[in-house]
C-alpha positions in Angstrom: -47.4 -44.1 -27.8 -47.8 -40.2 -27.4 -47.9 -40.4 -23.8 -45.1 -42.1 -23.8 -43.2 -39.8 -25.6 -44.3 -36.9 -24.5 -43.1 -38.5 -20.8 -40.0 -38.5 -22.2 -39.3 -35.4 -23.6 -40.6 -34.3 -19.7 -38.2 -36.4 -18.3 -35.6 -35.2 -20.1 -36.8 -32.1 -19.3 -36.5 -32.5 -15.8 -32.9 -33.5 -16.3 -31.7 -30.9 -18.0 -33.2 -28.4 -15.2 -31.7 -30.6 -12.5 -28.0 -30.6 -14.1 -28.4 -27.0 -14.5 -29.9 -26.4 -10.6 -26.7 -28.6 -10.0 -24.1 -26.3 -11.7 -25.5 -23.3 -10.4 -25.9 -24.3 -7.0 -21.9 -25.2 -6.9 -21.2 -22.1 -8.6 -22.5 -20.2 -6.0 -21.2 -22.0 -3.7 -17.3 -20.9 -5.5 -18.8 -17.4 -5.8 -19.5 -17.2 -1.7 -15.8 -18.6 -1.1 -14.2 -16.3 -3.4 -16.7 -13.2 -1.6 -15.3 -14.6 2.2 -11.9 -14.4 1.0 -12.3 -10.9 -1.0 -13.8 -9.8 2.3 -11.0 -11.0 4.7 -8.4 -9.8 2.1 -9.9 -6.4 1.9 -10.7 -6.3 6.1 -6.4 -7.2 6.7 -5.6 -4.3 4.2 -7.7 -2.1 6.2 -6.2 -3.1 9.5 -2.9 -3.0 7.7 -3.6 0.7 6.2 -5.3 2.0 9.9 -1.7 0.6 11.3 0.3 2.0 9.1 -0.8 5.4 10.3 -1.4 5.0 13.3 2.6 4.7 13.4 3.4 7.2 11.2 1.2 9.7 12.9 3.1 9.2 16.3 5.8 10.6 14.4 6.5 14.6 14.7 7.3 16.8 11.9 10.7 17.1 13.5 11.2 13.3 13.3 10.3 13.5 9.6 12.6 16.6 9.1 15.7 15.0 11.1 14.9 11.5 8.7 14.7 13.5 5.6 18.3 15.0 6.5 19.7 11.7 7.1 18.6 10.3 4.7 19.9 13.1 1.9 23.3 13.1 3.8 22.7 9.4 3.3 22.6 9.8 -0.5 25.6 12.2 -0.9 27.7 9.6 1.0 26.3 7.0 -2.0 27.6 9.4 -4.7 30.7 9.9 -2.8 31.8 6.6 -3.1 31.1 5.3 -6.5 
């Protein structure tokens, strides 16, 4: 009788560290997806960023200059009309 029980409170035992290997085997499995996709997300706003200025650093500080006066002759057009 006391073997038998104390079988059971083994088994049971084994059962509730099996469910729980279970969970956190899939739980690391979500955690490695969501790592993958935080690394490509980060990796495309790096390319994205190195891009970025690499184009604006083929522009001269005249360019920017000449922009800068468009763009405020631009504006006082805009409070011209309205």
């Amino acid at each position: 009788m006391m073997l038998n029980l104390v079988m059971s409170v083994d088994d049971r035992n084994r059962k509730a560290l099996e469910s729980r290997s279970l969970a956190d085997d899939e739980r690391i499995t979500f955690l490695e997806t969501q790592l993958k996709e935080a690394k490509y997300i980060a990796e495309d706003a790096d390319r994205k960023y190195d891009e970025a200025r690499t184009d604006f650093g083929s522009y001269s500080f005249c360019d920017s200059v000449c922009f800068s006066g468009c763009l405020q002759h631009a504006e006082l057009q805009n409070k011209s009309i309205y």
